[in-house]
C-alpha positions as CSV (number, residue, x, y, z in Angstrom):
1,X,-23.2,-19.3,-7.9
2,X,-21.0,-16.6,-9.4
3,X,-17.4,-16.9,-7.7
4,X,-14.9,-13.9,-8.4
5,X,-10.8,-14.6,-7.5
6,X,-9.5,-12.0,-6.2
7,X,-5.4,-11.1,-5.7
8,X,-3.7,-8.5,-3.6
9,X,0.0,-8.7,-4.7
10,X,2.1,-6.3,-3.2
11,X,5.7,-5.8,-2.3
12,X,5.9,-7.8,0.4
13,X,3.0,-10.1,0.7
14,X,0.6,-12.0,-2.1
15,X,-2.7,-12.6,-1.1
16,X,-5.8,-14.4,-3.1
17,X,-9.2,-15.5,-2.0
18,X,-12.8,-16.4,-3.7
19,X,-15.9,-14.6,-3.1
20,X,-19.3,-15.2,-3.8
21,X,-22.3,-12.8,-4.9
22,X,-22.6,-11.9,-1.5
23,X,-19.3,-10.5,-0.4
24,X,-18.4,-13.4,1.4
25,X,-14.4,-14.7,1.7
26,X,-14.9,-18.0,1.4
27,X,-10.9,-18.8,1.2
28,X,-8.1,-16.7,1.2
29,X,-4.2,-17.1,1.3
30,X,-1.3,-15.1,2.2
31,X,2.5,-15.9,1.1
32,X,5.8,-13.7,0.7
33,X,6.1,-12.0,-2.4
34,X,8.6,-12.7,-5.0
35,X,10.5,-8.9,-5.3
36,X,13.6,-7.7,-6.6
37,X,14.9,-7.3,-2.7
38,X,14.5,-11.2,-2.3
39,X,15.1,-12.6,-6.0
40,X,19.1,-12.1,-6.1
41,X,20.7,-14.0,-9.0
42,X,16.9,-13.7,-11.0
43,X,16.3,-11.5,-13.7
44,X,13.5,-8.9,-13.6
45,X,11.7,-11.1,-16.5
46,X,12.0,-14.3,-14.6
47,X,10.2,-12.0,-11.5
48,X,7.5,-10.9,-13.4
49,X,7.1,-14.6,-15.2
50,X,7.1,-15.5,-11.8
51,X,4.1,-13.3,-10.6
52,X,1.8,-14.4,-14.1
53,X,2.5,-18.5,-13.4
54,X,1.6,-17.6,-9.6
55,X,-1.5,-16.4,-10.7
56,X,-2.9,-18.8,-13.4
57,X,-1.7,-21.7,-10.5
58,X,-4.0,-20.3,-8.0
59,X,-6.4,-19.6,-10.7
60,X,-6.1,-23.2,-11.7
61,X,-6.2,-24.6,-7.0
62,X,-9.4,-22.8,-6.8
63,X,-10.9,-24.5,-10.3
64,X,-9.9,-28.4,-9.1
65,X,-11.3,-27.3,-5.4
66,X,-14.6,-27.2,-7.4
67,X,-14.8,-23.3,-7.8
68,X,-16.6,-22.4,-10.7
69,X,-15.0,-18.5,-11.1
70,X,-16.8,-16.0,-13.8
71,X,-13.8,-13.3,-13.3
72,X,-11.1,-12.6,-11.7
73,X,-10.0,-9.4,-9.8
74,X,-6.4,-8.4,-9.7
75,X,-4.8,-5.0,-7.2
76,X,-1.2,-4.5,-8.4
77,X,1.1,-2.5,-6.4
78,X,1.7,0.4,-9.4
79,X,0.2,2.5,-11.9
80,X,-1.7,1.0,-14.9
81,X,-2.9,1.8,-18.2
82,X,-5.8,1.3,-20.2
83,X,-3.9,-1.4,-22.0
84,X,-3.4,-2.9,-19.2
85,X,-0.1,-2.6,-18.6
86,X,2.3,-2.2,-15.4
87,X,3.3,1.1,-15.9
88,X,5.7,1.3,-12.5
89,X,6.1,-1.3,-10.0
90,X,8.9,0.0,-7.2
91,X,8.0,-2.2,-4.1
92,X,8.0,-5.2,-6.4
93,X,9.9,-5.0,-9.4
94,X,12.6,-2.3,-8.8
95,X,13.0,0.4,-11.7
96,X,11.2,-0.4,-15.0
97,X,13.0,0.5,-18.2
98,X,9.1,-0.2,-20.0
99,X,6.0,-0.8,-19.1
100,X,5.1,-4.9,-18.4
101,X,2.1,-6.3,-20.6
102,X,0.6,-7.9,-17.6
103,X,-3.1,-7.8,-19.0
104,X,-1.8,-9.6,-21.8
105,X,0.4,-12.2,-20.6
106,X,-2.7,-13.4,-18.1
107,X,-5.0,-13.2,-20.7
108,X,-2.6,-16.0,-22.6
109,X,-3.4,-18.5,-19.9
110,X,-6.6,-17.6,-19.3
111,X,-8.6,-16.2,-22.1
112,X,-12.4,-16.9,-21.8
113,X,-12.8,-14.8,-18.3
114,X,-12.7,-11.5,-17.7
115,X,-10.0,-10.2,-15.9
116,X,-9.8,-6.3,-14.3
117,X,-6.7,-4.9,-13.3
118,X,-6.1,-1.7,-10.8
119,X,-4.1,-0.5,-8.8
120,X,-3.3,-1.9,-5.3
121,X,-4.8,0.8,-3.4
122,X,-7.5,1.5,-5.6
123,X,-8.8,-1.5,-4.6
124,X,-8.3,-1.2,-1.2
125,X,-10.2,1.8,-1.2
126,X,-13.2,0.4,-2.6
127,X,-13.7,-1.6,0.8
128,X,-14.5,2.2,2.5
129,X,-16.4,3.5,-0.6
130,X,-19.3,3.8,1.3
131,X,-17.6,6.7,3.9
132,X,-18.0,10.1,4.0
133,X,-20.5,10.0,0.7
134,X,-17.4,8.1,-1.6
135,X,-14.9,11.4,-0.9
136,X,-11.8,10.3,1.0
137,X,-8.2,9.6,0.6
138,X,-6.8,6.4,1.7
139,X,-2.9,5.9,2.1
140,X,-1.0,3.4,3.2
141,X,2.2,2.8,5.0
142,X,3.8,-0.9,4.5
143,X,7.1,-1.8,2.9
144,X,6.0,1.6,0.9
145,X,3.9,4.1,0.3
146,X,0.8,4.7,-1.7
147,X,-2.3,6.7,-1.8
148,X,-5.5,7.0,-3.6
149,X,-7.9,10.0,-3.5
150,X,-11.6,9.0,-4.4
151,X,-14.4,11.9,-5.3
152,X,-18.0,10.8,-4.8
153,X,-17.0,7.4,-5.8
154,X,-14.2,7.8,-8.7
155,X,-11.0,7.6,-8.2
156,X,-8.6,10.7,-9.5
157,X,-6.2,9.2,-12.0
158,X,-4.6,10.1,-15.1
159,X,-5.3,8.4,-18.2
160,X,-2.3,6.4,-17.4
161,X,-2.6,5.6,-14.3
162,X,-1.0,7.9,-12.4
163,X,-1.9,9.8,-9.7
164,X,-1.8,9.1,-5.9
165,X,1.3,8.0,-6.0
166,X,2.0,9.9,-2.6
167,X,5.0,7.5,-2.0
168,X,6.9,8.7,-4.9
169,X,6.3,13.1,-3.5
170,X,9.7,14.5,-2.8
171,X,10.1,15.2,1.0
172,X,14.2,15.5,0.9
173,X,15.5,17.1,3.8
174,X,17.5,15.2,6.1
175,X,16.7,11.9,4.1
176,X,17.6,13.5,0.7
177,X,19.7,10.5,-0.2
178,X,17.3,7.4,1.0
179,X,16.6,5.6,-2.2
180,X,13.1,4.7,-3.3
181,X,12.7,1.7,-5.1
182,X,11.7,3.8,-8.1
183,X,15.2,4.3,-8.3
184,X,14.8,8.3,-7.4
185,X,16.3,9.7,-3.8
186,X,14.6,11.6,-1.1
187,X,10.8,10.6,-2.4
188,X,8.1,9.8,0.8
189,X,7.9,6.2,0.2
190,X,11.6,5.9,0.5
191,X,11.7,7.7,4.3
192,X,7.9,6.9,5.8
193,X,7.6,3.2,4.7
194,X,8.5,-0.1,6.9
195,X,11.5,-0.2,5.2
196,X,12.3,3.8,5.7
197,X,12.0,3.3,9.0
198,X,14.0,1.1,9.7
199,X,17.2,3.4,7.9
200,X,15.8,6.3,10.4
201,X,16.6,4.2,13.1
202,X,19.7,2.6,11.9
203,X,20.6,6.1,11.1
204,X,20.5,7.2,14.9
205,X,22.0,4.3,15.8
206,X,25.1,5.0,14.0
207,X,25.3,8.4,15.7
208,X,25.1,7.0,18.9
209,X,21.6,9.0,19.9
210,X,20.9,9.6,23.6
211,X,17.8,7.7,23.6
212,X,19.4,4.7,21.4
213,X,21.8,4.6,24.6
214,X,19.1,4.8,27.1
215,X,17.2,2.2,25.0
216,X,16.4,-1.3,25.1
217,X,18.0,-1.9,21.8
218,X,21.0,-0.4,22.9
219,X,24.4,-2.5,21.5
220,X,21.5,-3.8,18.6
221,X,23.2,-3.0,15.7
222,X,20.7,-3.0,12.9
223,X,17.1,-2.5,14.1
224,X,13.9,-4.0,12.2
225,X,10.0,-2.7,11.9
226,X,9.6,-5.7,14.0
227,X,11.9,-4.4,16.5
228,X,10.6,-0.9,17.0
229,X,6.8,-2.2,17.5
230,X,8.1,-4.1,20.4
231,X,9.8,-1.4,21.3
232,X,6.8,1.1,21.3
233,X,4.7,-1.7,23.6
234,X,7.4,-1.2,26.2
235,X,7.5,2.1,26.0
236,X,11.0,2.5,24.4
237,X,11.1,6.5,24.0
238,X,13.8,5.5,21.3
239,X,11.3,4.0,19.1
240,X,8.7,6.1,19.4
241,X,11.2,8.8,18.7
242,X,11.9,6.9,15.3
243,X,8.3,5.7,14.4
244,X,6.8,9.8,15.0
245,X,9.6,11.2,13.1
246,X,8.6,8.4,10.2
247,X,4.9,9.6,10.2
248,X,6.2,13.6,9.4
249,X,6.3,13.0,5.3
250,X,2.7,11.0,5.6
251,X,1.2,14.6,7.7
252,X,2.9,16.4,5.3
253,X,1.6,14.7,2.7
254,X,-2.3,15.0,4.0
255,X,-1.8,18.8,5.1
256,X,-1.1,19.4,1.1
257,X,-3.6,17.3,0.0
258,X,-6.4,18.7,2.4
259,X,-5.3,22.2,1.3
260,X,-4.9,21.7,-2.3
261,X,-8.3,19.6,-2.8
262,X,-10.5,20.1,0.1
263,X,-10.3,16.0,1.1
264,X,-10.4,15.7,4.6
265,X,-11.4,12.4,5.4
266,X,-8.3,9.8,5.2
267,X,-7.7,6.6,6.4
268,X,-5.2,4.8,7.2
269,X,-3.8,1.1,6.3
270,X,-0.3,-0.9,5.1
271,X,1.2,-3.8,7.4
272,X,3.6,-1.2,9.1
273,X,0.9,1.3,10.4
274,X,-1.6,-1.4,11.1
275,X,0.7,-3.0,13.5
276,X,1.8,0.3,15.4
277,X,-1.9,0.7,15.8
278,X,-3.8,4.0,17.2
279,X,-0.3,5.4,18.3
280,X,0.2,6.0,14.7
281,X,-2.9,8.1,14.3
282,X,-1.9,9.6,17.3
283,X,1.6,10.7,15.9
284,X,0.3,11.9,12.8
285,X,-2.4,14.4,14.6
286,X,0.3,15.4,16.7
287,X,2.4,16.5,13.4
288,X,-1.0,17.7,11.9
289,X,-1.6,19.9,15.2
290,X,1.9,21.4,15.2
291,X,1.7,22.0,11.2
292,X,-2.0,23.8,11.7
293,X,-4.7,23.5,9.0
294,X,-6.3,26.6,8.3
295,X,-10.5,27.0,8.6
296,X,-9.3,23.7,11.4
297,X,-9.8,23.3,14.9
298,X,-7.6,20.6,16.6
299,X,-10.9,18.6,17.5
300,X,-11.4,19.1,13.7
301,X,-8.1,18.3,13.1
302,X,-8.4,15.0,15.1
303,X,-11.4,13.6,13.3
304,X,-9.3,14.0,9.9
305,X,-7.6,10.9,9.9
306,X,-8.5,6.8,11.0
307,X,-6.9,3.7,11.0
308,X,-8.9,1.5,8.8
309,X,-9.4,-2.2,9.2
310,X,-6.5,-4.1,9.9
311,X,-7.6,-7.5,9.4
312,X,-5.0,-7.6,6.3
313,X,-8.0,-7.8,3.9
314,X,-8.8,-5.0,2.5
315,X,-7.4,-5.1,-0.6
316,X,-9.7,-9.0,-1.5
317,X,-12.7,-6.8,-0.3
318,X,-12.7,-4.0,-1.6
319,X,-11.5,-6.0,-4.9
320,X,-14.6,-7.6,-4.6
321,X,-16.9,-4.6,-4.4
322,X,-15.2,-3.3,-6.9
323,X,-16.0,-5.9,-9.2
324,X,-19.6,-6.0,-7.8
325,X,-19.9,-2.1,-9.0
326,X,-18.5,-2.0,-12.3
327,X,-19.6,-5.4,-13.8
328,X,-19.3,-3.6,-17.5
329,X,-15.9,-2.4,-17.3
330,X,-13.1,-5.0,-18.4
331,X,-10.4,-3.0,-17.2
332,X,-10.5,0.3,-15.1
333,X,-7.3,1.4,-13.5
């Protein structure tokens, strides 16, 4: 039986798994991810040596538990290239003075399988390829912000890897000075992520907002993502205040791409949005409604975006159909 491994590294959380011919998870495992925010005192190399070793060691668990593995499937949280290389990596490596050889340093431990590399939320997408004929967008909201726009199956990249990099859009305005971890200010991913968020709300807190006072986190100095979904299941108008005012850049960013493209399917996913649930969606059609889409009714309007599957798997999944589609292609980004 043909086993594929399958990774999801992103900025926050590192998951792995094995599945078989028949899209089956027969194992999977979730830890913390090693990142610039937690690493103080370690050089960017030793990170990034960090992330290849923490691959070829699960690589290697999964071998002595008896797994025979033909190839291994890898969604990395930046842009790639067809040399497989890490072009960008903000949630997890900071700023990149030039691009990481990733392809080639796995390939030194492991040489005899094949190995594809793509982007994080390419492969995530892959689990919803089936929806709406293969022409959606998928974004998602975690400790970033990332995006991916598939047309009838293929994903719309540039021969680099970039494109959907929604996170890294300029939105500005009254955030114009949050810092992205691309090392640029103002961008969506630095305002609309988990970790925007939060500086929203530490923001008001500082100013001493009306609803901060009327709040149950009121005399909290510093408020966490953690915080403000308990918040929103007691029905702390402070936090929903904070959470719908964090979901404007992610409306914005779907009202342009609807009206630029023609996409208007999109779904939904990252740790953050997952967790505040269908009052997410709900804030985002609200935005979506006040914005207006032209040729769109608001029952139109409504149908436009979905949360997708919050089982924190989509990124092994859709990995593994990936893989299960594109058997001749070593590296696809």
């Amino acid at each position: 039986m043909k086993i594929a491994l399958v990774f999801d590294i992103g900025g926050t959380s590192f998951r792995t798994g094995v599945l078989n011919e028949e899209m089956t998870l027969l194992e999977n495992e979730k830890f913390d991810s090693v990142n610039y925010l937690n690493s103080k005192g370690v050089t960017s190399f030793q990170i990034k040596e960090a992330l290849v070793r923490s691959i070829y060691e699960k690589y290697k668990h999964y071998q002595n538990k008896g797994y025979v593995i033909s190839e291994i499937g890898i969604g990395f949280p930046g842009p790639v290239n067809s040399a497989g290389e890490v072009q960008e990596a903000p949630t997890l490596w900071g700023p990149m003075d030039k691009p990481y050889p990733l392809m080639k340093e796995i390939k030194n431990l492991i040489p005899n399988l094949p190995v594809v590399i793509i982007n994080d939320l390419t492969a995530a997408g892959w689990r919803y390829i089936e929806e709406n004929n293969g022409t959606f967008g998928i974004i998602t909201v975690s400790s970033g912000v990332g995006n991916k726009l598939f047309w009838k199956k293929e994903t719309l990249l540039s021969a680099s890897g970039y494109g959907g990099e929604l996170g890294h859009s300029y939105f500005g305005n009254e955030y114009k000075d949050f810092l992205c971890g691309c090392g640029y200010k103002g961008h969506i991913g630095a305002i609309a992520s988990g970790r925007g968020v939060e500086q929203i709300a530490n923001r008001y807190i500082v100013k001493e907002h009306d609803l901060y006072k009327k709040s149950i986190f009121n005399g909290k100095k510093k408020i966490t993502t953690y915080d403000l979904i308990q918040g929103l299941d007691r029905e702390d108008a402070f936090s929903e205040m904070i959470v719908k005012e964090g979901a404007l850049p992610i409306a914005s960013g779907i009202h342009f791409i609807y009206s630029l493209v023609g996409i208007e399917h999109f779904i939904i996913i990252g740790g953050f949005a997952c967790s505040v649930g269908q009052k997410y969606i709900r804030y985002l059609n609200e935005h979506l409604i006040e914005m207006g889409i032209m040729g769109k009714t608001e029952n139109e309007i409504i149908k436009m975006v979905k949360l997708g599957k919050s089982d924190d798997l989509n990124g092994l999944y859709g990995m593994g159909n990936y893989l299960k589609y594109n058997k001749s292609k070593e590296l696809i980004f």
